[in-house]
PDB file with one MODEL, atoms N, CA, C and O in Angstrom:
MODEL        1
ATOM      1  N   UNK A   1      19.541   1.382  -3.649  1.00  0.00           N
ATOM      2  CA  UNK A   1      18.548   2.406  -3.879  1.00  0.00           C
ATOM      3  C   UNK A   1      18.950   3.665  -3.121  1.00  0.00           C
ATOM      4  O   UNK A   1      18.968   3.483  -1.904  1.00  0.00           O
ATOM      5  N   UNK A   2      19.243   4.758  -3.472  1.00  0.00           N
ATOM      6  CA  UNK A   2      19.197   6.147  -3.089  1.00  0.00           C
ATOM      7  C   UNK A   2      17.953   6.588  -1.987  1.00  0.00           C
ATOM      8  O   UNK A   2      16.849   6.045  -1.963  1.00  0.00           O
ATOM      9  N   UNK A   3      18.370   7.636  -1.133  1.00  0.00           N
ATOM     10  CA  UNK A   3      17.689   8.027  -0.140  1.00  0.00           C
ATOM     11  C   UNK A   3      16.810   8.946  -0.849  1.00  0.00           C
ATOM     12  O   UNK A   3      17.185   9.718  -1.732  1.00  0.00           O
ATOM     13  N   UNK A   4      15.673   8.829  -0.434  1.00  0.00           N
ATOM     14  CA  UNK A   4      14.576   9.518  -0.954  1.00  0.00           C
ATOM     15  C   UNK A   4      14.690  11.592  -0.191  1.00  0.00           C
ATOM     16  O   UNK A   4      14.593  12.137   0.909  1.00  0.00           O
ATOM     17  N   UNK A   5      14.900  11.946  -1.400  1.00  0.00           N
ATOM     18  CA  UNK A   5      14.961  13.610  -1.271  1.00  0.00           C
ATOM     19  C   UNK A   5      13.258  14.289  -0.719  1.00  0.00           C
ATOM     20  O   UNK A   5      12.143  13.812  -0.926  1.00  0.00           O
ATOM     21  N   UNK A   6      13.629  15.450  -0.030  1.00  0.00           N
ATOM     22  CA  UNK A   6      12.722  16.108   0.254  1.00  0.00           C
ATOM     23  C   UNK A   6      11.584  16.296  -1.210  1.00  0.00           C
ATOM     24  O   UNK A   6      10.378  16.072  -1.101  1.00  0.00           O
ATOM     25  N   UNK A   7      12.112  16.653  -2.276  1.00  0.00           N
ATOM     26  CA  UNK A   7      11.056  16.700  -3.473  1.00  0.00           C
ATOM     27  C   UNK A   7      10.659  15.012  -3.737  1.00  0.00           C
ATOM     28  O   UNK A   7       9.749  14.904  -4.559  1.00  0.00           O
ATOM     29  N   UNK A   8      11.026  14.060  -3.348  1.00  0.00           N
ATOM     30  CA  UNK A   8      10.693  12.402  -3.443  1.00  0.00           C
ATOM     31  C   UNK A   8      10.163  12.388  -2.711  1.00  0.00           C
ATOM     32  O   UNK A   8       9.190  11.826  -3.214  1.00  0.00           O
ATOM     33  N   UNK A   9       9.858  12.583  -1.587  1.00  0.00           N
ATOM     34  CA  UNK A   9       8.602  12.493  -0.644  1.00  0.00           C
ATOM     35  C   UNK A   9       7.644  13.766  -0.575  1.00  0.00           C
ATOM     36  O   UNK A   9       6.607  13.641   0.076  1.00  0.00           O
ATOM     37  N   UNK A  10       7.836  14.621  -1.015  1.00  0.00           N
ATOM     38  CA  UNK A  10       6.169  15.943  -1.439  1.00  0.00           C
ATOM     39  C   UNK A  10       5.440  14.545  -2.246  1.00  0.00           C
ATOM     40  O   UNK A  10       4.411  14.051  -1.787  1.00  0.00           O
ATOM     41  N   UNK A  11       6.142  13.964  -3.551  1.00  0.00           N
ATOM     42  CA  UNK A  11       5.597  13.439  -4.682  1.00  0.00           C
ATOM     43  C   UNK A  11       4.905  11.766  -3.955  1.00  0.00           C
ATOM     44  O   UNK A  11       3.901  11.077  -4.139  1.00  0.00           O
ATOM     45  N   UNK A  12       5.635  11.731  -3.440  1.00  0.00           N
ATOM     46  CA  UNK A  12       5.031  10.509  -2.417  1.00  0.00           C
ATOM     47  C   UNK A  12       3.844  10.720  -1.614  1.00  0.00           C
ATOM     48  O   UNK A  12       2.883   9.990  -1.853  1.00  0.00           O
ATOM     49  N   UNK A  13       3.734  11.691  -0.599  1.00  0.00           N
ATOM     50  CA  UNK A  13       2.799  12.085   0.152  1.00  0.00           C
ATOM     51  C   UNK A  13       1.930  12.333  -1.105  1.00  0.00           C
ATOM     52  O   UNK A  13       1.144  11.411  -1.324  1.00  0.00           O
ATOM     53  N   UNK A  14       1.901  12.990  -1.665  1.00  0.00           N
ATOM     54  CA  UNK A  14       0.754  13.283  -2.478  1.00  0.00           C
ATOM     55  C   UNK A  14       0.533  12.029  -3.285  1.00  0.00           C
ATOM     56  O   UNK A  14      -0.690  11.989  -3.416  1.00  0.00           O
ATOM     57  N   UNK A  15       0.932  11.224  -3.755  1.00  0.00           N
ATOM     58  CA  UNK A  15       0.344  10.306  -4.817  1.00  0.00           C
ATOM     59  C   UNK A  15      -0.675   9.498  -3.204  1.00  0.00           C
ATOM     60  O   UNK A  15      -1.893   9.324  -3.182  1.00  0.00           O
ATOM     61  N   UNK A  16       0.196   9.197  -2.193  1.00  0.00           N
ATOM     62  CA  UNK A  16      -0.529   8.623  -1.272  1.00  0.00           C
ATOM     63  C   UNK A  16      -1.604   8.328  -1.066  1.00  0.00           C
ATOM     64  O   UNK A  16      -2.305   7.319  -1.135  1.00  0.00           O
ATOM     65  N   UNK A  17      -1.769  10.307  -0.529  1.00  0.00           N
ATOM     66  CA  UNK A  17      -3.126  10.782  -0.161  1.00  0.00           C
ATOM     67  C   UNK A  17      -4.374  10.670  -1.468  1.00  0.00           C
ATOM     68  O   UNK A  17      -5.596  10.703  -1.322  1.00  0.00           O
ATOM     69  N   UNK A  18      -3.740  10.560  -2.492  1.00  0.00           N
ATOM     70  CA  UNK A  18      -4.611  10.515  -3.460  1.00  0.00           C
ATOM     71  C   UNK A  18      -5.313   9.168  -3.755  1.00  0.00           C
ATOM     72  O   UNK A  18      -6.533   9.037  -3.846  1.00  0.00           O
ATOM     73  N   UNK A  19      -4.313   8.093  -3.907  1.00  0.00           N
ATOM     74  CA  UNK A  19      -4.802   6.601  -3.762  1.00  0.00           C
ATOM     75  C   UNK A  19      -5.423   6.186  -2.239  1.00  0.00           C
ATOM     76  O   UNK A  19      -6.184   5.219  -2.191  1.00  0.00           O
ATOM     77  N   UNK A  20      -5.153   6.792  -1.213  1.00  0.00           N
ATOM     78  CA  UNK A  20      -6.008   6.592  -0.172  1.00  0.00           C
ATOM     79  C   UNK A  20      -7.674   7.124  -0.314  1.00  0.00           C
ATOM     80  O   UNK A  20      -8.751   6.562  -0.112  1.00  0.00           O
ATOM     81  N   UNK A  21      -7.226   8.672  -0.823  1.00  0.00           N
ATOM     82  CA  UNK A  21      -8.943   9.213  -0.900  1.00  0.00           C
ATOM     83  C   UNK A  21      -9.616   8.362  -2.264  1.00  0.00           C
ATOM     84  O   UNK A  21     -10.775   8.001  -2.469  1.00  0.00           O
ATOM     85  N   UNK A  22      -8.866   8.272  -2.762  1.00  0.00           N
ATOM     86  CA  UNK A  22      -9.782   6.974  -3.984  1.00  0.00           C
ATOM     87  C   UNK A  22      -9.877   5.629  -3.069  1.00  0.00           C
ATOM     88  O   UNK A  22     -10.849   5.976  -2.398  1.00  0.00           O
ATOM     89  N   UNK A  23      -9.539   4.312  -2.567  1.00  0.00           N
ATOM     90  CA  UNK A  23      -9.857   3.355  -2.102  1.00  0.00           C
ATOM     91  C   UNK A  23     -10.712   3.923  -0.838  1.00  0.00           C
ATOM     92  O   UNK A  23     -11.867   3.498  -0.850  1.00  0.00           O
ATOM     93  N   UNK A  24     -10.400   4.803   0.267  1.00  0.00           N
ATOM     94  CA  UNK A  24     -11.462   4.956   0.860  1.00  0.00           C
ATOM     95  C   UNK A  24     -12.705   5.103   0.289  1.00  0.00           C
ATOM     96  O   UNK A  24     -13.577   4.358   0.735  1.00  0.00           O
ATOM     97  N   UNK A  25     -13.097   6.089  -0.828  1.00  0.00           N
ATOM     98  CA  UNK A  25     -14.020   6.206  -1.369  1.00  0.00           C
ATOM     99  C   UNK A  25     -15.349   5.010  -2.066  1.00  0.00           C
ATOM    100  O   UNK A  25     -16.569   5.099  -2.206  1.00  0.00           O
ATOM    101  N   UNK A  26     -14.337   3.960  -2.360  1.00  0.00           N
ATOM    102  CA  UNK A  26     -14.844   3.230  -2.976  1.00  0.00           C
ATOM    103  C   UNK A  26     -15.002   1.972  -1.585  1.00  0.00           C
ATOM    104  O   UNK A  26     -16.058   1.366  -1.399  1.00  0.00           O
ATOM    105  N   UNK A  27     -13.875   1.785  -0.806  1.00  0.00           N
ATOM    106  CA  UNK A  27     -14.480   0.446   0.092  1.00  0.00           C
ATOM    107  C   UNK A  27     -15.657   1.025   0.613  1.00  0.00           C
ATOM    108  O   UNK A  27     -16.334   0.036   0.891  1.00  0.00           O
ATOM    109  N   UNK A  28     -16.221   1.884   0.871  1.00  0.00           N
ATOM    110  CA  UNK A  28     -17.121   2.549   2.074  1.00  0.00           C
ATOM    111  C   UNK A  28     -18.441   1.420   1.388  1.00  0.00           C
ATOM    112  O   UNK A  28     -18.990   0.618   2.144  1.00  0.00           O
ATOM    113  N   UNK A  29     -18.854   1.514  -0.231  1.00  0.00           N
ATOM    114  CA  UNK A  29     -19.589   0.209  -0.913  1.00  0.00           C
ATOM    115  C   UNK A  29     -19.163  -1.175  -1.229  1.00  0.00           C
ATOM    116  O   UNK A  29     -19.831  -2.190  -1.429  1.00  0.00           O
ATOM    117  N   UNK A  30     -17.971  -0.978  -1.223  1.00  0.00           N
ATOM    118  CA  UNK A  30     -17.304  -2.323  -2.031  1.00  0.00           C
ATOM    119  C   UNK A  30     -16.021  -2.233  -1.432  1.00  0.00           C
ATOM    120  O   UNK A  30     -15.253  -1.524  -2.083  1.00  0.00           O
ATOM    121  N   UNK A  31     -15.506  -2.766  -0.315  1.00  0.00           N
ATOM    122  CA  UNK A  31     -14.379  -3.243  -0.022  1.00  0.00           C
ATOM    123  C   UNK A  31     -13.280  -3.831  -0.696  1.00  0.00           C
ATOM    124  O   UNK A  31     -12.097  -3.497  -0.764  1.00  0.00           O
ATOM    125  N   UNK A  32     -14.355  -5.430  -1.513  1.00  0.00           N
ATOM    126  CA  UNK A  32     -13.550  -6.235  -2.271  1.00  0.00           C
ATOM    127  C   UNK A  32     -12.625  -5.367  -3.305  1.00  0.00           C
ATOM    128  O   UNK A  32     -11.433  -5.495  -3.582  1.00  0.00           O
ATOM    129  N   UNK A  33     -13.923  -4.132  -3.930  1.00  0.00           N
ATOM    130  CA  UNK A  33     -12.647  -4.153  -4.990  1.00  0.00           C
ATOM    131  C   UNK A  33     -12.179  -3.216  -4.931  1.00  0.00           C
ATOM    132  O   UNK A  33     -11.633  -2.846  -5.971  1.00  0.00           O
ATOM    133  N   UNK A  34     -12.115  -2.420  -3.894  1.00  0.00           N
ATOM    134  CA  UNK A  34     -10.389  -1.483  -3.192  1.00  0.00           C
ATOM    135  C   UNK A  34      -9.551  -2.479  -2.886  1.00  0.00           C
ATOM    136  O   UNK A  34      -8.430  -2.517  -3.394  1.00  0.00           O
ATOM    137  N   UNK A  35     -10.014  -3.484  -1.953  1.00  0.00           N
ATOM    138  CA  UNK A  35      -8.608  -4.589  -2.523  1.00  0.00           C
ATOM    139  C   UNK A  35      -7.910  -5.243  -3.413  1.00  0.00           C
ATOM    140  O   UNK A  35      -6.704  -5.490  -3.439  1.00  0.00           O
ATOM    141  N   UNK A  36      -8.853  -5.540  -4.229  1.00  0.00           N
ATOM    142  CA  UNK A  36      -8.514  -6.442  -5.628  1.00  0.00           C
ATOM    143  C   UNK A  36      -7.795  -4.663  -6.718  1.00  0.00           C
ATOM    144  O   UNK A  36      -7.089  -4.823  -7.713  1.00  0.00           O
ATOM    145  N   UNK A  37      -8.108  -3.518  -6.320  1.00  0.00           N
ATOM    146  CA  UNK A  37      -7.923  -2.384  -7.018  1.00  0.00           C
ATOM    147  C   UNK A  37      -6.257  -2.277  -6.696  1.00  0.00           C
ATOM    148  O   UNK A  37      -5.294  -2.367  -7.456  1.00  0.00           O
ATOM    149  N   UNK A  38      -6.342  -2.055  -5.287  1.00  0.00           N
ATOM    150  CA  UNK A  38      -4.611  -1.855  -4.741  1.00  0.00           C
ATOM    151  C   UNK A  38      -3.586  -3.179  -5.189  1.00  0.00           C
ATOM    152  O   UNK A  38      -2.376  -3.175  -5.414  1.00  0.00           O
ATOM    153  N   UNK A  39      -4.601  -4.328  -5.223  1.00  0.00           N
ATOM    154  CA  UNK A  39      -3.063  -5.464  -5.616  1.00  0.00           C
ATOM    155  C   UNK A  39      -3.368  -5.827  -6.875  1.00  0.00           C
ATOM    156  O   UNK A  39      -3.360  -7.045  -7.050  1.00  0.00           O
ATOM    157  N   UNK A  40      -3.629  -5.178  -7.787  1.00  0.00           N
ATOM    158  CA  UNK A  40      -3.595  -5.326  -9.280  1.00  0.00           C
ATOM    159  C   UNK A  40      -2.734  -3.636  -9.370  1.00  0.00           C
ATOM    160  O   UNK A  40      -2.888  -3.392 -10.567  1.00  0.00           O
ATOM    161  N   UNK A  41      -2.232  -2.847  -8.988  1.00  0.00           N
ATOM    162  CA  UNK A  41      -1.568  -1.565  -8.718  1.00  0.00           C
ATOM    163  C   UNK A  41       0.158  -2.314  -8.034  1.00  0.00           C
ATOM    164  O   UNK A  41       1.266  -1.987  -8.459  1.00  0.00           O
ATOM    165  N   UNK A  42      -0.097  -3.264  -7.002  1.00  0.00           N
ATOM    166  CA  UNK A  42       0.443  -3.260  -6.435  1.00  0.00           C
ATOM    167  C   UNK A  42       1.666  -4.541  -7.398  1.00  0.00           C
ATOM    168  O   UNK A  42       2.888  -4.664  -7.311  1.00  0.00           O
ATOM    169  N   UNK A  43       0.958  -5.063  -7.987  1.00  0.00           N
ATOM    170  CA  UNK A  43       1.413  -6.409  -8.258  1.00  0.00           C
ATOM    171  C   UNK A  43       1.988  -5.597  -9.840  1.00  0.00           C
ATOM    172  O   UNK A  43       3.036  -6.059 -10.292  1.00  0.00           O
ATOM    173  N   UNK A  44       1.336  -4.467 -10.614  1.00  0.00           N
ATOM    174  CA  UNK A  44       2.229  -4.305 -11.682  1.00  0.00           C
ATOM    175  C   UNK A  44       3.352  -3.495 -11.176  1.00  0.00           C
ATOM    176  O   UNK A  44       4.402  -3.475 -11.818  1.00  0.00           O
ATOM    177  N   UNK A  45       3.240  -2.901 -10.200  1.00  0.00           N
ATOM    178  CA  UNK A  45       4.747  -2.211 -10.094  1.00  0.00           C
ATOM    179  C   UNK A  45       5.637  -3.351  -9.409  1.00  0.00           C
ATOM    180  O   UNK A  45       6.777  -3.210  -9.851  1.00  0.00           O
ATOM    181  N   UNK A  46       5.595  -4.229  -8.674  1.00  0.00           N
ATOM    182  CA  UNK A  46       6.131  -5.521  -8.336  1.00  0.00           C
ATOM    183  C   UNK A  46       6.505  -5.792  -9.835  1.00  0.00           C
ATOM    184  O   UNK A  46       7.687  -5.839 -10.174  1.00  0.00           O
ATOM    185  N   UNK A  47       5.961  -5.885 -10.307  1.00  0.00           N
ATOM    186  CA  UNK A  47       6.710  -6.441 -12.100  1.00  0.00           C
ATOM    187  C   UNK A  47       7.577  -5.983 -12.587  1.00  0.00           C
ATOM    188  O   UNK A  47       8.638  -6.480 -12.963  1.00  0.00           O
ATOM    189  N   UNK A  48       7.054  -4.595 -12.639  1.00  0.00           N
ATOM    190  CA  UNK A  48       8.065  -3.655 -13.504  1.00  0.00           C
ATOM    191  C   UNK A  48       9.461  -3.832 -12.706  1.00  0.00           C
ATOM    192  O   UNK A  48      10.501  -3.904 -13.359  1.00  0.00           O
ATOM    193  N   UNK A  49       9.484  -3.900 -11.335  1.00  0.00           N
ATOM    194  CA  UNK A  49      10.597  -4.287 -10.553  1.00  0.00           C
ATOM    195  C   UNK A  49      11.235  -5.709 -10.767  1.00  0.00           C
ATOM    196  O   UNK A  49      12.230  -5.914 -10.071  1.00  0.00           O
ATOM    197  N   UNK A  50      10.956  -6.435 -11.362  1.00  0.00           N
ATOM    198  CA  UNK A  50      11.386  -7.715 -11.577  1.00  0.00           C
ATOM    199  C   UNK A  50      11.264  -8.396 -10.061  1.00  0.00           C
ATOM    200  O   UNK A  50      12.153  -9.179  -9.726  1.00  0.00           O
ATOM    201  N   UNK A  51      10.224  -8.120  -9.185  1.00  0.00           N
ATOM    202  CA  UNK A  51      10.253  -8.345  -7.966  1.00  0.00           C
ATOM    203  C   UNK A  51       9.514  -9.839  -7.790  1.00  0.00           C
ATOM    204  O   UNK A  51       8.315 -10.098  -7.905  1.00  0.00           O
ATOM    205  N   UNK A  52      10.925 -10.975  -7.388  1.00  0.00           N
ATOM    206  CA  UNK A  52      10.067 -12.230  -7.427  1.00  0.00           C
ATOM    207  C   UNK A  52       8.588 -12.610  -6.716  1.00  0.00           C
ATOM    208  O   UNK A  52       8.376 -12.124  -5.605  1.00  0.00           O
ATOM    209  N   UNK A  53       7.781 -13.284  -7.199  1.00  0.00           N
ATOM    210  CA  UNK A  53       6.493 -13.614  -5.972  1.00  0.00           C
ATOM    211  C   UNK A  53       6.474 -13.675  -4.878  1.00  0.00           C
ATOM    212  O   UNK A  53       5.804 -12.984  -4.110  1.00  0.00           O
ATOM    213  N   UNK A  54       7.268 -14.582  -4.609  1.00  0.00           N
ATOM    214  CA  UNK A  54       7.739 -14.332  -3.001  1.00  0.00           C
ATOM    215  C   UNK A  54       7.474 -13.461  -1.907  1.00  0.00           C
ATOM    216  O   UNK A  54       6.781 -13.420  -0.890  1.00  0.00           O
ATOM    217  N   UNK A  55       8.724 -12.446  -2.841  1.00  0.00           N
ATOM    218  CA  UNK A  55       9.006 -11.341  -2.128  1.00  0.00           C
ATOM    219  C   UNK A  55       7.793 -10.648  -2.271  1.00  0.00           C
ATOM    220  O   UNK A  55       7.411 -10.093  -1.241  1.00  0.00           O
ATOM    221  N   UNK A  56       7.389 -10.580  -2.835  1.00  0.00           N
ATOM    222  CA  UNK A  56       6.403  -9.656  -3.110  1.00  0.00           C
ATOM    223  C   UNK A  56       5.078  -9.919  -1.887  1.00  0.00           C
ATOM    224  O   UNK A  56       4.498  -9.222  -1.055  1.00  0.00           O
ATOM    225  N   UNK A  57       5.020 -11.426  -2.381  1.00  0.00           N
ATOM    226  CA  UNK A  57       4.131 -11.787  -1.033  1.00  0.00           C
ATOM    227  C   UNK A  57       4.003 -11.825   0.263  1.00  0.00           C
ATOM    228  O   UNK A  57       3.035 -12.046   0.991  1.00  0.00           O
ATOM    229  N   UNK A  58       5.666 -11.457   0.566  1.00  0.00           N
ATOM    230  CA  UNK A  58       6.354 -11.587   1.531  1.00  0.00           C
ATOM    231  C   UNK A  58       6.247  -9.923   2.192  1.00  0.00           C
ATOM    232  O   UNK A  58       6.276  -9.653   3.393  1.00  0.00           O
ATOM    233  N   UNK A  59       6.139  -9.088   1.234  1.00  0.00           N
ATOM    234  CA  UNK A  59       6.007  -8.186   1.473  1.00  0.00           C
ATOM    235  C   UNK A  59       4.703  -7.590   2.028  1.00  0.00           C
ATOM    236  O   UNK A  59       4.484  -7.017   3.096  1.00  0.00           O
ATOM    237  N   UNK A  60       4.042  -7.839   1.172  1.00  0.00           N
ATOM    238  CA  UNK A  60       2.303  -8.037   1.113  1.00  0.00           C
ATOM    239  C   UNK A  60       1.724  -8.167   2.778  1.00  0.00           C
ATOM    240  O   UNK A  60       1.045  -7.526   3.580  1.00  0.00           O
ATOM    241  N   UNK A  61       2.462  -9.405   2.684  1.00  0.00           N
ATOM    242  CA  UNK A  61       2.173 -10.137   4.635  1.00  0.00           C
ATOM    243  C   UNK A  61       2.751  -8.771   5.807  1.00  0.00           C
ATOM    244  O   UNK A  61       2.162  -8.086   6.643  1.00  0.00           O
ATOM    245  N   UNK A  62       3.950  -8.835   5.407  1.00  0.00           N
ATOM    246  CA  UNK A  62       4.200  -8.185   6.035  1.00  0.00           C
ATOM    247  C   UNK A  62       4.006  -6.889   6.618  1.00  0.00           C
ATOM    248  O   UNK A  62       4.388  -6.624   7.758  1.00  0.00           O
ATOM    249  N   UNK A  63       3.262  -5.850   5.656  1.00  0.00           N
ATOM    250  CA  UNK A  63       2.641  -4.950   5.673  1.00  0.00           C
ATOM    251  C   UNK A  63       1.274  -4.990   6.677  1.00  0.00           C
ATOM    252  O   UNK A  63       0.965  -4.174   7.545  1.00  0.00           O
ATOM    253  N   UNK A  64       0.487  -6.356   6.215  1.00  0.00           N
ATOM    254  CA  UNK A  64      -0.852  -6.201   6.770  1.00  0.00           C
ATOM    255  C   UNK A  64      -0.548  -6.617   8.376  1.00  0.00           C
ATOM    256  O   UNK A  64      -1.183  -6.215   9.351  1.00  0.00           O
ATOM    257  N   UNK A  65       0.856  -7.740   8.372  1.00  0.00           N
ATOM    258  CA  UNK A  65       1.107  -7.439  10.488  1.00  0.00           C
ATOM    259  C   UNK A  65       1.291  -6.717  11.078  1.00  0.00           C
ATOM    260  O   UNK A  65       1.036  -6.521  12.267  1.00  0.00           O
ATOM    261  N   UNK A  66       1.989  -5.942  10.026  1.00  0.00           N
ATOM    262  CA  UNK A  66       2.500  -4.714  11.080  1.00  0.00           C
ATOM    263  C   UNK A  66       1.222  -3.682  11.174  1.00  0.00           C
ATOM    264  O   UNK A  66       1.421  -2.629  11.779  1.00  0.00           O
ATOM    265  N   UNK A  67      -0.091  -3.924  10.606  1.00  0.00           N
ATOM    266  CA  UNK A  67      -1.219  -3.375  10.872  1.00  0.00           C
ATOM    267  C   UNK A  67      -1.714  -3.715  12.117  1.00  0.00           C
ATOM    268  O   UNK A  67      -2.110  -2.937  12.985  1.00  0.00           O
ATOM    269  N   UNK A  68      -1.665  -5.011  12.159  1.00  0.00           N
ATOM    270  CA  UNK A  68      -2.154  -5.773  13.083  1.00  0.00           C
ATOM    271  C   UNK A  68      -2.005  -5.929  14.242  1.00  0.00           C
ATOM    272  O   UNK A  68      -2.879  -6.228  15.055  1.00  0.00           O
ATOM    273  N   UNK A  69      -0.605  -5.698  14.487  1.00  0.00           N
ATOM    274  CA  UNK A  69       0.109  -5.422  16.070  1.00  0.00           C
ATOM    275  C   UNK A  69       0.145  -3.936  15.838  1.00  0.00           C
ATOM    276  O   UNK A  69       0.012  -3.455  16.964  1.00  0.00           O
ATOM    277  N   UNK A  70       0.264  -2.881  14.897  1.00  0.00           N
ATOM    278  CA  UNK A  70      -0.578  -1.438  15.368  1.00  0.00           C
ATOM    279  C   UNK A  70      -1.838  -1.792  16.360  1.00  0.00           C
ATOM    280  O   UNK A  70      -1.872  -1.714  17.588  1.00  0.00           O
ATOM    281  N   UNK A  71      -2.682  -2.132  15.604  1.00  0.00           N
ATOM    282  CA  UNK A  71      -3.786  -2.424  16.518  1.00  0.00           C
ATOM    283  C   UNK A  71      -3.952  -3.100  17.838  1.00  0.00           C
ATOM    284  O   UNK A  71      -4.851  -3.087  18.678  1.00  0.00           O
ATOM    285  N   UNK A  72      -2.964  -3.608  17.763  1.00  0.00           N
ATOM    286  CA  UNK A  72      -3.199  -4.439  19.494  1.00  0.00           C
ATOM    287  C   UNK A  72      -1.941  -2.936  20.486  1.00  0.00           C
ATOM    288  O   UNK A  72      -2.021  -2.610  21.671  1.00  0.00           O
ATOM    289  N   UNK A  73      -1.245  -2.544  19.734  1.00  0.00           N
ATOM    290  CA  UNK A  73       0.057  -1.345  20.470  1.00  0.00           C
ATOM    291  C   UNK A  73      -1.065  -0.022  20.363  1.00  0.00           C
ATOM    292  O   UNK A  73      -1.041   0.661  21.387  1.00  0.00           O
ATOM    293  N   UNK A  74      -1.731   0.308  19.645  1.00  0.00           N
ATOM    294  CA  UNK A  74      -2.589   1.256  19.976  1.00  0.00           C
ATOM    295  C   UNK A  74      -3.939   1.362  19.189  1.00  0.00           C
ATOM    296  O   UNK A  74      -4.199   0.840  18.105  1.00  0.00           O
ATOM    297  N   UNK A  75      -4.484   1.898  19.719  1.00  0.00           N
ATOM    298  CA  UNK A  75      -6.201   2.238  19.203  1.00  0.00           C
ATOM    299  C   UNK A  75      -6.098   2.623  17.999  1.00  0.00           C
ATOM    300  O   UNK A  75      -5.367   3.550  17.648  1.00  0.00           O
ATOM    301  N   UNK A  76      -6.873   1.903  17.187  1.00  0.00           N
ATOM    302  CA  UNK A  76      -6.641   2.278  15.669  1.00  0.00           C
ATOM    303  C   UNK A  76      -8.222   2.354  15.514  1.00  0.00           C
ATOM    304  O   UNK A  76      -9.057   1.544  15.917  1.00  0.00           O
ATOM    305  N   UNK A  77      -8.425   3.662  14.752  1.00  0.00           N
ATOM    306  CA  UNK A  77      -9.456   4.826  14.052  1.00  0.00           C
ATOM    307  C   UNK A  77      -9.343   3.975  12.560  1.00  0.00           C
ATOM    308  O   UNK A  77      -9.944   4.386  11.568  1.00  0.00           O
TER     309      UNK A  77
ENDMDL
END
C-alpha cells in the first residue's frame, strides 16, 4: 500500500470528522446503534478488501485496547 499524500489525508480528516459528528450525534440516545452503525460500515469495507474475519476481528480488538490503555496512560474526555 502507498503512503498516504497530503491531499489523502485532507480527504481522511474530513470523512472522519464527519462520521464522528454523525455517531456522536446519535449515541448521545442510542449508543447501540452507533455501534451496530460503525461495524456494518466497518465490516463492508473489510469486504470490499477481501479482508479475512479474523483479521478483521483482529483488528476490531485491537483498536478498542489501544483505547483502553489510552485510558489508563492518560485522562480520557
Amino acid at each position: 500500500m502507498k503512503e498516504p499524500t497530503e491531499q489523502d489525508m485532507d480527504q481522511i480528516n474530513a470523512l472522519s470528522d464527519k462520521v464522528l459528528a454523525l455517531v456522536m450525534n446519535t449515541e448521545m440516545e442510542n449508543p447501540h446503534i452507533a455501534i451496530a452503525a460503525l461495524s456494518h460500515v466497518t465490516g463492508v469495507i473489510a469486504y470490499e478488501m477481501k479482508m479475512p474475519e479474523n483479521v478483521f476481528l483482529i483488528c476490531m480488538i485491537g483498536a478498542y485496547q489501544a483505547l483502553l490503555q489510552a485510558e489508563k496512560d492518560t485522562e480520557v474526555h
